[in-house]
PDB file of N, H, CA, C and O in Angstrom:
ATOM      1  N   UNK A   1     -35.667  40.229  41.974  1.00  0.00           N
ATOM      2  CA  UNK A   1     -36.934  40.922  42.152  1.00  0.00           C
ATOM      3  C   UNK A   1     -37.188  41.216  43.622  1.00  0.00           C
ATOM      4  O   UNK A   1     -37.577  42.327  43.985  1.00  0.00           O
ATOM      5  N   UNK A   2     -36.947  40.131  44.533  1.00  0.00           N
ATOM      6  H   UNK A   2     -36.631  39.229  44.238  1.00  0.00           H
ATOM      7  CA  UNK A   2     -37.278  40.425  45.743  1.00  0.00           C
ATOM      8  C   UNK A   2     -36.256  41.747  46.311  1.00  0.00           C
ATOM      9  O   UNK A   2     -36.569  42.681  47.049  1.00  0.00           O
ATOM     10  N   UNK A   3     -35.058  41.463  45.729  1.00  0.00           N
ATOM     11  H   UNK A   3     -34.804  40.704  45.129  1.00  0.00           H
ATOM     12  CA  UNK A   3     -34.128  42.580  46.854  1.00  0.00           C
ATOM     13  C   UNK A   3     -34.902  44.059  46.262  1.00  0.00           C
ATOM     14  O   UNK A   3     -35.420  44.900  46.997  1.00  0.00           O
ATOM     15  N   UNK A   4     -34.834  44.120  44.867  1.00  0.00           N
ATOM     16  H   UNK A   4     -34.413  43.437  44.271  1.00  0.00           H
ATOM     17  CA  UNK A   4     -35.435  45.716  44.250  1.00  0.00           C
ATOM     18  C   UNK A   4     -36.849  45.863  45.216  1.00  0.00           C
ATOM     19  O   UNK A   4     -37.292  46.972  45.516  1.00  0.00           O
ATOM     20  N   UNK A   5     -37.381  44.799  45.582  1.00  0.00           N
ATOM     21  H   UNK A   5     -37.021  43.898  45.338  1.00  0.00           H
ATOM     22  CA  UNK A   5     -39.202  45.252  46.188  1.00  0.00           C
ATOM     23  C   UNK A   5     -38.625  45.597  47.562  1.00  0.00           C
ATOM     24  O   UNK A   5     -39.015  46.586  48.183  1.00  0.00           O
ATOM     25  N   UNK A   6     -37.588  44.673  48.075  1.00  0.00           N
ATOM     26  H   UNK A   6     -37.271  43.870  47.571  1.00  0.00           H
ATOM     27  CA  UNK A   6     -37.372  45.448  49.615  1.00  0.00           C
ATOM     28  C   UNK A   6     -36.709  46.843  49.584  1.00  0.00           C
ATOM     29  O   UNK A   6     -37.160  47.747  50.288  1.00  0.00           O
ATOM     30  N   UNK A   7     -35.724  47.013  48.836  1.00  0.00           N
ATOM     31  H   UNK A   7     -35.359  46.279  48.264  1.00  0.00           H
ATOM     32  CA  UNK A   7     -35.320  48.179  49.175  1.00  0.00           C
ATOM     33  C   UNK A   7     -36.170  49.379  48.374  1.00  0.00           C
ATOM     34  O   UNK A   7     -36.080  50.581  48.628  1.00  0.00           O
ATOM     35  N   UNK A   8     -37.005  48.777  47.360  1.00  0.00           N
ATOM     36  H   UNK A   8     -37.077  47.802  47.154  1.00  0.00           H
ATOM     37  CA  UNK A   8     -38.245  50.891  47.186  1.00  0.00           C
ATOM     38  C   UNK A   8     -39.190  50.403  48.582  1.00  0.00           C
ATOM     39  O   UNK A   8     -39.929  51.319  48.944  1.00  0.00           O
ATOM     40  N   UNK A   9     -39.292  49.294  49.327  1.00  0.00           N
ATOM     41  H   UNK A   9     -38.692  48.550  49.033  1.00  0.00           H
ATOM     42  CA  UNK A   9     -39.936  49.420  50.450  1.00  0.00           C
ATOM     43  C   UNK A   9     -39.522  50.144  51.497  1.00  0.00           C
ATOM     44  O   UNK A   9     -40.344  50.871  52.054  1.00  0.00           O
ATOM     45  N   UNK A  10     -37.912  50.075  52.056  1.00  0.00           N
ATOM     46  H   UNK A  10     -37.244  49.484  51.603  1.00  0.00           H
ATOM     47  CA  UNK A  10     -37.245  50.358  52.704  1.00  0.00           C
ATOM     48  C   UNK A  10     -37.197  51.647  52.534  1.00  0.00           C
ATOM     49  O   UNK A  10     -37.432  52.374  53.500  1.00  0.00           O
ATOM     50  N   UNK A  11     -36.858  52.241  51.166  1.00  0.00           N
ATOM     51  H   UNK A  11     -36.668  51.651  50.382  1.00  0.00           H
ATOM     52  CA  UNK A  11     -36.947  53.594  50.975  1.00  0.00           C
ATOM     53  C   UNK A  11     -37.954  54.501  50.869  1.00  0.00           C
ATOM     54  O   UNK A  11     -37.779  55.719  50.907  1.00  0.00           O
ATOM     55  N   UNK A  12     -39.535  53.680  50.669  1.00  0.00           N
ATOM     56  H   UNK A  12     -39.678  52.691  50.637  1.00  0.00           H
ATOM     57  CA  UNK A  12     -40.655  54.436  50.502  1.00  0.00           C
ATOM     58  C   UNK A  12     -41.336  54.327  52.374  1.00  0.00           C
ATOM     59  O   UNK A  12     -42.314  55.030  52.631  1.00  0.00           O
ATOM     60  N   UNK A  13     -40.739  53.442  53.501  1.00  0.00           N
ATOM     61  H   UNK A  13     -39.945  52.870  53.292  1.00  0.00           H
ATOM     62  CA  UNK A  13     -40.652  53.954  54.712  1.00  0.00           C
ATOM     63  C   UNK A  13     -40.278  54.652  54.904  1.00  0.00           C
ATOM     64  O   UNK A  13     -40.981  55.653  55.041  1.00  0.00           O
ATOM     65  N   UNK A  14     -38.881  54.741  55.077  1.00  0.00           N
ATOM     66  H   UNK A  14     -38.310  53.928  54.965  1.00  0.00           H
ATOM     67  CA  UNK A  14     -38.055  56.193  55.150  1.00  0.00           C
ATOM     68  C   UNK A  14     -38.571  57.625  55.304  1.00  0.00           C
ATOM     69  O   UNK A  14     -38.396  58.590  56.048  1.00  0.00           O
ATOM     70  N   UNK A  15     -39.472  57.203  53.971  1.00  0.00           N
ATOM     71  H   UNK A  15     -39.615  56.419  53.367  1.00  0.00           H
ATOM     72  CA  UNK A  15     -39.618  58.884  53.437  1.00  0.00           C
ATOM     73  C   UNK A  15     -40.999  58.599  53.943  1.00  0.00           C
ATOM     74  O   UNK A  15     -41.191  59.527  54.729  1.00  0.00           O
ATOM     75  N   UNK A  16     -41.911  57.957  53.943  1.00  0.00           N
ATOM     76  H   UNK A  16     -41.755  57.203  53.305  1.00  0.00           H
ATOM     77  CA  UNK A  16     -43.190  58.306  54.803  1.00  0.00           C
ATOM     78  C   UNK A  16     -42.973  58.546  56.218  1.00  0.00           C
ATOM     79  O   UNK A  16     -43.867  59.248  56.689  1.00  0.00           O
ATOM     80  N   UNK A  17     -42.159  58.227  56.982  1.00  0.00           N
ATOM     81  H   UNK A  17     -41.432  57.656  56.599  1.00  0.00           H
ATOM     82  CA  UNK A  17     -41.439  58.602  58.561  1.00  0.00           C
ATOM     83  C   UNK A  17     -41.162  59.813  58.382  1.00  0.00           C
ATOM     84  O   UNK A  17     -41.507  60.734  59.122  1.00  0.00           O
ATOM     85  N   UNK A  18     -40.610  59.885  57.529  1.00  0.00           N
ATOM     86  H   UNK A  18     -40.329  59.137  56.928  1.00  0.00           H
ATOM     87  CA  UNK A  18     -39.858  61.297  57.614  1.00  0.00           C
ATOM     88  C   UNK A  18     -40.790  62.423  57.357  1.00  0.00           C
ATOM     89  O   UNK A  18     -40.707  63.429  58.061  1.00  0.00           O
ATOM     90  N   UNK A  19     -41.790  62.327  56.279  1.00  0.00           N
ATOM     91  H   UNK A  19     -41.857  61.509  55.708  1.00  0.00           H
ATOM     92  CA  UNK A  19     -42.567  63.453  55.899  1.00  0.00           C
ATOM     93  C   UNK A  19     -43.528  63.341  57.143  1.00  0.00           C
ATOM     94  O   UNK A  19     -44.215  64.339  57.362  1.00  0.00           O
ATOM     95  N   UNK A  20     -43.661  62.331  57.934  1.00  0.00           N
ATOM     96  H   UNK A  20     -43.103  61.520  57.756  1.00  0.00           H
ATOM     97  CA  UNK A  20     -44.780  62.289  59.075  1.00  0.00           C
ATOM     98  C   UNK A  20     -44.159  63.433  59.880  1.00  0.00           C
ATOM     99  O   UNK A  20     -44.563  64.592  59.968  1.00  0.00           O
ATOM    100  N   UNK A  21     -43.130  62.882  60.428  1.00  0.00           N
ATOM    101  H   UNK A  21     -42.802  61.940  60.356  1.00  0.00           H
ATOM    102  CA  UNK A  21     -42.262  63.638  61.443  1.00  0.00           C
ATOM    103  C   UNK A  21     -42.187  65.243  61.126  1.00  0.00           C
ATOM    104  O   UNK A  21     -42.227  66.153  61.953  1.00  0.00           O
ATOM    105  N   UNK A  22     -42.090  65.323  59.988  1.00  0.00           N
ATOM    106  H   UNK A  22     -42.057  64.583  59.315  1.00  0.00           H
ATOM    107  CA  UNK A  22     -41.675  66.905  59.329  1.00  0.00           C
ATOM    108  C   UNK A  22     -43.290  67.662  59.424  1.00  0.00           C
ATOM    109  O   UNK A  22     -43.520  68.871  59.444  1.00  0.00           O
ATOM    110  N   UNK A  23     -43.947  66.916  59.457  1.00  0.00           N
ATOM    111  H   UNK A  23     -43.761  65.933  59.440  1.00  0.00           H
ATOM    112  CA  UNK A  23     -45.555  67.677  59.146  1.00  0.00           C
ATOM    113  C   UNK A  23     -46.333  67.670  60.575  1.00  0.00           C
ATOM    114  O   UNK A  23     -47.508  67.302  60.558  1.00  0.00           O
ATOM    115  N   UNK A  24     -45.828  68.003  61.641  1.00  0.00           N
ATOM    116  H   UNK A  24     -44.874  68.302  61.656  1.00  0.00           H
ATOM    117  CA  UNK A  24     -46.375  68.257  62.700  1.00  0.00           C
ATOM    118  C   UNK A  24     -47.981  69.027  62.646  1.00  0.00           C
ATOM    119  O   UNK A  24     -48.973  68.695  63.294  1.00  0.00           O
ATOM    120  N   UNK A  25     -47.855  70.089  61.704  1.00  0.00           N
ATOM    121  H   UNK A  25     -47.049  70.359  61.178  1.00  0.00           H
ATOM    122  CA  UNK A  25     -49.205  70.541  61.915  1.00  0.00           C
ATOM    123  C   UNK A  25     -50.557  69.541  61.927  1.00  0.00           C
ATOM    124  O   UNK A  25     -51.361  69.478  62.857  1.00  0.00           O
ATOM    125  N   UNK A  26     -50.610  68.857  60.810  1.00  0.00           N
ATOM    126  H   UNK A  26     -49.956  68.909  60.054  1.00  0.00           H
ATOM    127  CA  UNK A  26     -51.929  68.296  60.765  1.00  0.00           C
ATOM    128  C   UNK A  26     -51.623  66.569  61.348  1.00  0.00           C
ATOM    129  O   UNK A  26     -51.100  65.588  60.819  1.00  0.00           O
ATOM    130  N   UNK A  27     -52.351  66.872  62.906  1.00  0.00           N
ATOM    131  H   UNK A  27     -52.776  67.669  63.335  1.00  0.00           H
ATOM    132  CA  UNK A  27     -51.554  65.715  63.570  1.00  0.00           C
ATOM    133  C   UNK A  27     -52.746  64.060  63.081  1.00  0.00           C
ATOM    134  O   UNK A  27     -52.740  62.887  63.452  1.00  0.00           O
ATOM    135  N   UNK A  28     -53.320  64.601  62.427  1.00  0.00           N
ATOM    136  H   UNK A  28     -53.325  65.555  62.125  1.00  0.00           H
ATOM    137  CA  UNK A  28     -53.752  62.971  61.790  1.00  0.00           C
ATOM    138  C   UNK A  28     -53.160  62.258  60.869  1.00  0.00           C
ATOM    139  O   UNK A  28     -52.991  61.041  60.928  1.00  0.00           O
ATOM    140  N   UNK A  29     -52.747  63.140  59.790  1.00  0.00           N
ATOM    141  H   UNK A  29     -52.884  64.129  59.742  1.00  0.00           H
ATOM    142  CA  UNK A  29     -52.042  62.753  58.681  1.00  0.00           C
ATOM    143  C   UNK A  29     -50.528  62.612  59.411  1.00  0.00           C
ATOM    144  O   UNK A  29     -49.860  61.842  58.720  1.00  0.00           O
ATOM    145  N   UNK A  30     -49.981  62.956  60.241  1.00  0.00           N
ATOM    146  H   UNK A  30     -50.523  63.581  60.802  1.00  0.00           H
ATOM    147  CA  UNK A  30     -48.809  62.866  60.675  1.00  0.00           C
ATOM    148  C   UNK A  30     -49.020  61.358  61.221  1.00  0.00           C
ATOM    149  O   UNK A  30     -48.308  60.441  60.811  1.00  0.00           O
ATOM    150  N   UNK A  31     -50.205  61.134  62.321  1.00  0.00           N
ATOM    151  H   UNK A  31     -50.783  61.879  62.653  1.00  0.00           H
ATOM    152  CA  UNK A  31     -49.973  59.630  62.472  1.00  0.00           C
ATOM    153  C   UNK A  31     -50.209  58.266  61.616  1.00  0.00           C
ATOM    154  O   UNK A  31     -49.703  57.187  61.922  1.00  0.00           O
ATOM    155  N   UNK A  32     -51.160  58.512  60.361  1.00  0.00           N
ATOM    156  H   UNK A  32     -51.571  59.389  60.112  1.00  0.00           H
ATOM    157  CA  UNK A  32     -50.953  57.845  59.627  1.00  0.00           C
ATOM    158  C   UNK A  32     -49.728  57.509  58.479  1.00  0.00           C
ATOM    159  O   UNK A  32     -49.652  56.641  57.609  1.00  0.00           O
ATOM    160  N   UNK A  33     -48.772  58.651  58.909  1.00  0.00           N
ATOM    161  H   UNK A  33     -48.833  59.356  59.616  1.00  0.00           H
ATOM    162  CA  UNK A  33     -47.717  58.613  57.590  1.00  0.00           C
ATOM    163  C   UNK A  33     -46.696  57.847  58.617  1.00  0.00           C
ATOM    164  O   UNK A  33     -46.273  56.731  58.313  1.00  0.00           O
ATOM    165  N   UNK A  34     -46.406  58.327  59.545  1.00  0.00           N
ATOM    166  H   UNK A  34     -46.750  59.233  59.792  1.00  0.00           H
ATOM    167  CA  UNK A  34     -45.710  57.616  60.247  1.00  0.00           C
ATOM    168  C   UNK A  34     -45.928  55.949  60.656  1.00  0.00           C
ATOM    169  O   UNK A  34     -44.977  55.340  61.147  1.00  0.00           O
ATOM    170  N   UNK A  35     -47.573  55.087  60.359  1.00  0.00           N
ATOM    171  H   UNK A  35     -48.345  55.581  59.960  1.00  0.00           H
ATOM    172  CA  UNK A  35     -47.883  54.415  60.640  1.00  0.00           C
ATOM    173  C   UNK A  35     -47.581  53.659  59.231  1.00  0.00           C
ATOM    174  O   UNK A  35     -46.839  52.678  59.174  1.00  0.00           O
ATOM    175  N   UNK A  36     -48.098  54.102  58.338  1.00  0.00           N
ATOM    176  H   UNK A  36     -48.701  54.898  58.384  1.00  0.00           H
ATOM    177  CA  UNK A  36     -47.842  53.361  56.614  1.00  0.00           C
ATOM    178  C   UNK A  36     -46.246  53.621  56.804  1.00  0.00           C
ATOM    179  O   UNK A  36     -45.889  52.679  56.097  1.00  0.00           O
ATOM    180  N   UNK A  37     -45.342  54.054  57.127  1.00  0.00           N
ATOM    181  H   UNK A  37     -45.632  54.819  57.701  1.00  0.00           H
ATOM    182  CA  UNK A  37     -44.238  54.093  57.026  1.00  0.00           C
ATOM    183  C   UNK A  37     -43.385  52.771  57.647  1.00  0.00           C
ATOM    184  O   UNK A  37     -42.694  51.906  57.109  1.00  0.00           O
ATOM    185  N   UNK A  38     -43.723  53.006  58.855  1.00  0.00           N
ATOM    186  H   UNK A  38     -44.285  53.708  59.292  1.00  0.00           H
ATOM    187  CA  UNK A  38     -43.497  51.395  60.200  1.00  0.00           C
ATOM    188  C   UNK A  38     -44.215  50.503  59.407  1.00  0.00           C
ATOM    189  O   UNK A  38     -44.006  49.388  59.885  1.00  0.00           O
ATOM    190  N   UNK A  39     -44.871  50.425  58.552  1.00  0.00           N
ATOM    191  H   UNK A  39     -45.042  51.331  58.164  1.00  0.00           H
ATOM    192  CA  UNK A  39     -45.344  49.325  57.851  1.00  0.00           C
ATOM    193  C   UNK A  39     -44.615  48.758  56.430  1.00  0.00           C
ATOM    194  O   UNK A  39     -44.443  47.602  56.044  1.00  0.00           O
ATOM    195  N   UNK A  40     -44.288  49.950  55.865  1.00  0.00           N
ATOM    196  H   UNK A  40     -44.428  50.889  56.178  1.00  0.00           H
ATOM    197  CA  UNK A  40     -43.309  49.641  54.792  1.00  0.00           C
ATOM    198  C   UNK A  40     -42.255  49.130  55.515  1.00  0.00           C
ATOM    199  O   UNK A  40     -41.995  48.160  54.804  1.00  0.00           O
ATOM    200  N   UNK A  41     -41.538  49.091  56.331  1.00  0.00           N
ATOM    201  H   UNK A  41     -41.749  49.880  56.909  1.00  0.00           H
ATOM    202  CA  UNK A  41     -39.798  49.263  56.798  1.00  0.00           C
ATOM    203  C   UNK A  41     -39.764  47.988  57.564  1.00  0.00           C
ATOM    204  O   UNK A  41     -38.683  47.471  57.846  1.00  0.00           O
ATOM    205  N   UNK A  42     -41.416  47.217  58.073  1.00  0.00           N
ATOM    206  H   UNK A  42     -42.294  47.637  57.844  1.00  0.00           H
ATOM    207  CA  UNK A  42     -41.894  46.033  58.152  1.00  0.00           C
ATOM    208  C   UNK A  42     -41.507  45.141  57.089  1.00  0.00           C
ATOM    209  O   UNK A  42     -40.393  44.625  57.183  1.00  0.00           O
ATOM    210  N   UNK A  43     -42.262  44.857  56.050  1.00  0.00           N
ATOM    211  H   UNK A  43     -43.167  45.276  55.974  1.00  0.00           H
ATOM    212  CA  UNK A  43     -42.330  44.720  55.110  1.00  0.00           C
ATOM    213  C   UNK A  43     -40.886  44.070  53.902  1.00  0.00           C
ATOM    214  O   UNK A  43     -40.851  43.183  53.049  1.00  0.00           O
ATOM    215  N   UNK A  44     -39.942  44.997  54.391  1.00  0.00           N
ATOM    216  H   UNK A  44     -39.971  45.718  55.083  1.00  0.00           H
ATOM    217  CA  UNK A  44     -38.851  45.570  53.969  1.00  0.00           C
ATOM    218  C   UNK A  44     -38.050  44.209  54.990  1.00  0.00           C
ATOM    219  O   UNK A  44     -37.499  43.234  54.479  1.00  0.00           O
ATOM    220  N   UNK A  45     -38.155  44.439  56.386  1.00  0.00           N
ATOM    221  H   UNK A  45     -38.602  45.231  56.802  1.00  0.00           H
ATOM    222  CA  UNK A  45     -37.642  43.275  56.850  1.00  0.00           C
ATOM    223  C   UNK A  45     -38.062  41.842  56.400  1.00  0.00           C
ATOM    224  O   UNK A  45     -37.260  40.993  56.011  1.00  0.00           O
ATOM    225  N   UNK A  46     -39.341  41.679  56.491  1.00  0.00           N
ATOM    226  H   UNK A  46     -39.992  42.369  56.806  1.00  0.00           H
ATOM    227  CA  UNK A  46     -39.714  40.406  55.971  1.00  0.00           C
ATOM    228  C   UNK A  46     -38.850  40.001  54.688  1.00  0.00           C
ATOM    229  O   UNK A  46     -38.165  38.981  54.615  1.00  0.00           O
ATOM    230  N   UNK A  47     -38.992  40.954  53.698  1.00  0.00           N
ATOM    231  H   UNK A  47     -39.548  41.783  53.757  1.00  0.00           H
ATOM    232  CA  UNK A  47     -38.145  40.580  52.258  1.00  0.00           C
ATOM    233  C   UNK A  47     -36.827  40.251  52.541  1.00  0.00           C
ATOM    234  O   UNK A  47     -36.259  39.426  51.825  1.00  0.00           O
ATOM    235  N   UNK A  48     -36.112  40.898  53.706  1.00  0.00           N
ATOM    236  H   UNK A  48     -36.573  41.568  54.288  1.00  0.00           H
ATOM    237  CA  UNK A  48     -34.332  40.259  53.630  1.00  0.00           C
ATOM    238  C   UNK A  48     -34.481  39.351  54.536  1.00  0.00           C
ATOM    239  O   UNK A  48     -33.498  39.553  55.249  1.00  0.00           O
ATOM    240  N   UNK A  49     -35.093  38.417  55.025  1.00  0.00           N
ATOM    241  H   UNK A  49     -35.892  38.253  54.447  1.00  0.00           H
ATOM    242  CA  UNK A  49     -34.957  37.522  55.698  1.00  0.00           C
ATOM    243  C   UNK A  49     -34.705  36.077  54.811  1.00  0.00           C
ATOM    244  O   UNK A  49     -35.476  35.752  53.908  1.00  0.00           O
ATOM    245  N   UNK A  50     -33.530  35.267  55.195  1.00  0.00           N
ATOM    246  H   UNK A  50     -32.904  35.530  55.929  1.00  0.00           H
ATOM    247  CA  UNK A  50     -33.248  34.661  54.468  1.00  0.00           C
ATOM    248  C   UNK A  50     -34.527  33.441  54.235  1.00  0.00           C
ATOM    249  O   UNK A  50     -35.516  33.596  54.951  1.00  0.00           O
ATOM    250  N   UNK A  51     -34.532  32.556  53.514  1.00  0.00           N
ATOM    251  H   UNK A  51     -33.729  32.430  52.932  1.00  0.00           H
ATOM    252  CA  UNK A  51     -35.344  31.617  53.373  1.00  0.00           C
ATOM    253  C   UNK A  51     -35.095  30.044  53.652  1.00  0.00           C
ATOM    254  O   UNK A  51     -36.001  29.232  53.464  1.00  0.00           O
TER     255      UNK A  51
END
């Protein structure tokens, strides 16, 4: 369970970075996607850290 929650974390960063980065126009939503993103990919580390 834990590895499947890190990696749709890992991958649902990804893609919030990425759609931040890609959406330059509306620069608020760009810094919050990019910010929930660094937070997933956070997240994502915590889960593979061994115990």
């Amino acid at each position: 369970m834990g590895f499947f929650a890190m990696v749709a974390s890992m991958l649902l960063g990804i893609f919030f970075i990425a759609l931040g980065i890609s959406c330059k126009k509306h620069k608020g939503w760009s810094i919050i996607l990019i910010a929930l993103g660094i937070v997933f990919v956070l997240i994502a580390v915590c889960f593979g850290y061994p115990k």
